[in-house]
C-alpha atoms as one frame of an Amber mdcrd trajectory, in Angstrom:
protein
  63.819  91.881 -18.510  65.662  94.637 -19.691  62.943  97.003 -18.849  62.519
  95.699 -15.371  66.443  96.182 -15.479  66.141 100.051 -16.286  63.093 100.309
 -13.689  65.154  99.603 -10.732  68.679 101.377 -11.888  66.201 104.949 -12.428
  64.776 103.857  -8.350  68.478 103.070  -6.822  70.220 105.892  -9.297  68.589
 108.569  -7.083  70.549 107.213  -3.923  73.540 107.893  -6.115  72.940 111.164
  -7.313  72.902 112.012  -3.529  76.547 110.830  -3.018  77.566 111.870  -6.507
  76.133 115.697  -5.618  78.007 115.563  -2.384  81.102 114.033  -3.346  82.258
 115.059  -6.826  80.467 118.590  -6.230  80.420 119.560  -2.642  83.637 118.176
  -2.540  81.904 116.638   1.079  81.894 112.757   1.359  78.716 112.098   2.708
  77.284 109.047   3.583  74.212 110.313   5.335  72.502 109.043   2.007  72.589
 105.533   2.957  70.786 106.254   6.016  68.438 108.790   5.051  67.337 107.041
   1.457  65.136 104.219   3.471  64.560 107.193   6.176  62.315 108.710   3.253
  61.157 104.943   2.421  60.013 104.127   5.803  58.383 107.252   6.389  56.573
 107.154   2.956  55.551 103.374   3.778  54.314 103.956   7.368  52.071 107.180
   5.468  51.047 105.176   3.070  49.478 102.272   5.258  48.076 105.180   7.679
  45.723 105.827   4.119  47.286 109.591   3.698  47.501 110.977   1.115  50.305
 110.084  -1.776  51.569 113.529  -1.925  51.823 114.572   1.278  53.491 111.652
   2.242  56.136 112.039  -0.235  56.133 115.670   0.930  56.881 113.850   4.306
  59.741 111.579   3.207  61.729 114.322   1.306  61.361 116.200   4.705  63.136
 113.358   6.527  65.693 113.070   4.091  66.104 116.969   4.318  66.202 116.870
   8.446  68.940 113.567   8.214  71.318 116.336   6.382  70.764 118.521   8.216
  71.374 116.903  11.121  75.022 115.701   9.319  75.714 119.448   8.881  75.253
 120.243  12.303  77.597 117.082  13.377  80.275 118.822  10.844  80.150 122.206
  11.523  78.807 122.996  14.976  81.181 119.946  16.586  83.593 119.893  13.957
  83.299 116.280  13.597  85.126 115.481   9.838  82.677 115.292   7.097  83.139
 111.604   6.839  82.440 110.527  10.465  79.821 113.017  10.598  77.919 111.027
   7.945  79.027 107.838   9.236  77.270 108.699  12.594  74.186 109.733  11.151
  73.797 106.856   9.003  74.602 105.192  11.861  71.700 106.455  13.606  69.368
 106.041  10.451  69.790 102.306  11.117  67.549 102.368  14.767  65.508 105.514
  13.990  64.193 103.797  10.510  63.451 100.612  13.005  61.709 102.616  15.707
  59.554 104.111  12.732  58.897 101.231  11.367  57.014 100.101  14.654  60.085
  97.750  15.653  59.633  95.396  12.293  62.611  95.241  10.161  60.140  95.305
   6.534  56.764  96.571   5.895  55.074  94.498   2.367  52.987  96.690   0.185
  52.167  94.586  -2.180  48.466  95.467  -1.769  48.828  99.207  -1.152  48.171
 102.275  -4.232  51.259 104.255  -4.346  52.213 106.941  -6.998  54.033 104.598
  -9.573  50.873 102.227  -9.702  48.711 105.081 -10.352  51.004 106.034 -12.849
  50.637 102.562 -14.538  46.754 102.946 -13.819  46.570 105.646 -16.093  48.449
 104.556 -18.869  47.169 101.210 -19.032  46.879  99.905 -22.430  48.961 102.735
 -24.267  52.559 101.002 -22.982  53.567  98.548 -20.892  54.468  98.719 -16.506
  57.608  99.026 -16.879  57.431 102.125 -19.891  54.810 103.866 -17.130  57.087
 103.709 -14.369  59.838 105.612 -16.433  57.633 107.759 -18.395  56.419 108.525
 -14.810  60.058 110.238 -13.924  60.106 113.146 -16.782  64.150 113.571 -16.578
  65.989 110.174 -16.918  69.385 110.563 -14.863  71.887 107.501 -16.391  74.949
 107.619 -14.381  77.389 105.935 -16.098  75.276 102.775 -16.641  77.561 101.205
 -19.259  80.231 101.088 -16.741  80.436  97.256 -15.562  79.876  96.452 -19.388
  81.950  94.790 -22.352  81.894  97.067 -25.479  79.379  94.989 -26.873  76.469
  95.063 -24.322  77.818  98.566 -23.565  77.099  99.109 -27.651  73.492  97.342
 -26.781  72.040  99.030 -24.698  73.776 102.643 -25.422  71.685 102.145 -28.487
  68.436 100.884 -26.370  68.627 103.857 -24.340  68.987 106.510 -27.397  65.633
 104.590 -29.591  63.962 104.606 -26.157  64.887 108.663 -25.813  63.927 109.768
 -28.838  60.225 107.510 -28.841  59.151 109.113 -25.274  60.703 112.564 -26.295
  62.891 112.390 -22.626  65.047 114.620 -21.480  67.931 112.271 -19.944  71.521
 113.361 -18.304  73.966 110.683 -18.974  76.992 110.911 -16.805  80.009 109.012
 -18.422  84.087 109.375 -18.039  83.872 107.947 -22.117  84.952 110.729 -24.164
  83.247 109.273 -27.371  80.108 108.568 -25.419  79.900 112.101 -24.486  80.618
 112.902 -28.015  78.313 110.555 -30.007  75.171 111.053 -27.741  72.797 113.446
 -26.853  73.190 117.386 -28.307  74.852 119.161 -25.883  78.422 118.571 -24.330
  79.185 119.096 -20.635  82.923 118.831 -19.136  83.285 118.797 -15.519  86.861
 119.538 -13.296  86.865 119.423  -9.729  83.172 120.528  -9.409  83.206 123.131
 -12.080  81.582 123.336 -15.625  84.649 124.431 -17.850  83.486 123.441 -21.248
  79.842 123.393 -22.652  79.345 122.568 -26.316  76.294 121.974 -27.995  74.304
 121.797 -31.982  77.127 121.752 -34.953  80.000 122.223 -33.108  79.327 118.867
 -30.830  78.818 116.712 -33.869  82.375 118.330 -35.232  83.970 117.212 -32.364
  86.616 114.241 -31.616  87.832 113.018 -28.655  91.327 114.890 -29.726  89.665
 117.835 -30.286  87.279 117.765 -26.630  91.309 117.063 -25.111  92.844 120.261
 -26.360  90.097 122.360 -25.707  90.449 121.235 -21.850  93.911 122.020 -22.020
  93.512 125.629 -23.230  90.897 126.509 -20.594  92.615 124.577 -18.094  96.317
 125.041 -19.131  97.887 122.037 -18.217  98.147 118.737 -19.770  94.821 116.274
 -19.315  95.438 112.949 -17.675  92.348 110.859 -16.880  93.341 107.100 -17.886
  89.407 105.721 -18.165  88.434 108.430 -20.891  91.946 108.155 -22.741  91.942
 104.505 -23.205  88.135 104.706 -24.414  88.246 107.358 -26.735  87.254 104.292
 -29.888
């Protein structure tokens, strides 16, 4: 359950990291991603049921995906649309193009068809289970705040699920989290973000030293001015 859980956050945390890049770095709202994410699905589908090859089509998809922003940044900055709309309309657009591609069917099963993540499984059959292949399959886990919607408790659970499960597959993972004693207690290196910009970056002795006092003042000095963020305050446990 729980791996079958993890499976499908790692799939639909991808579509998040596009409006997380966007948003928190580009400082650009962009929705294109909710267009262009089953773009890259439809077009990887529609390859895949042609018979070409796995590769290429995935070359394909990310090239959709690529042409749907680009054709957002054009919106923005050639007609000066807002960033908002401008992603609005292309997602808008998304919605028939993905149809048309599609051949005019609104799903395509592929229950029967070989795609990367089964030949992933394929291979290490017997050594771990499906659901271990499909993330060992994605080298650098991405968990974006995925304790969020949780009690302490489960939070507790499956914080600790996700560090044994780490350190047994020797991952490299980025955790995104607004908990200050998250950031503190896992991993071995410290990243602080403001408005877009890495300002502190701690790492080996001097992370395990740390408190959530400690991470606050040292955002002040390099900051200089007074840190407000309610979320990380009131979980600093």
């Amino acid at each position: 359950m729980i791996e079958g859980l993890f499976v499908e956050g790692l799939i639909y945390g991808i579509m998040a990291l596009g409006v997380f890049f966007t948003f928190r770095i580009l400082d650009f709202p962009d929705l294109t991603v909710d267009g262009s994410f089953p773009l890259g699905a439809v077009i990887m589908a529609m390859a895949m049921v042609s018979g070409m090859n796995l590769w290429f089509a995935l070359c394909l998809a990310f090239a959709g995906g690529v042409t749907a922003g680009a054709v957002t940044a054009v919106i923005h900055n050639k007609l000066k649309v807002p960033h908002l709309l401008a992603g609005i309309l292309t997602m808008t657009m998304l919605y028939s193009v993905n149809i048309r591609i599609l051949g005019n069917r609104a799903n395509l099963a592929l229950m029967r068809q070989e795609t990367l993540l089964s030949k992933a499984v394929l291979l290490m059959k017997g050594m771990v289970s499906n659901e271990v292949s499909v993330l060992l399959f994605f080298i650098c886990v991405v968990l974006d705040e995925h304790t969020a919607a949780l009690d302490p408790r489960n939070a507790g659970i499956v914080l600790g699920l996700t560090r044994d499960f780490v350190t047994q597959y020797n991952l490299t993972t980025l955790m995104v989290t607004h908990n200050m004693q998250h950031a503190i207690d896992y991993g071995n290196r410290l990243l602080m973000m403001d408005s877009g910009e890495v300002v502190i970056d701690v790492a080996g002795e001097e992370k395990k030293k740390l408190t959530v006092e400690a991470l606050i003042a040292m955002f002040s000095r390099v900051r200089k001015n007074i840190f407000a963020h309610d979320e990380a305050l009131l979980t600093k446990v």
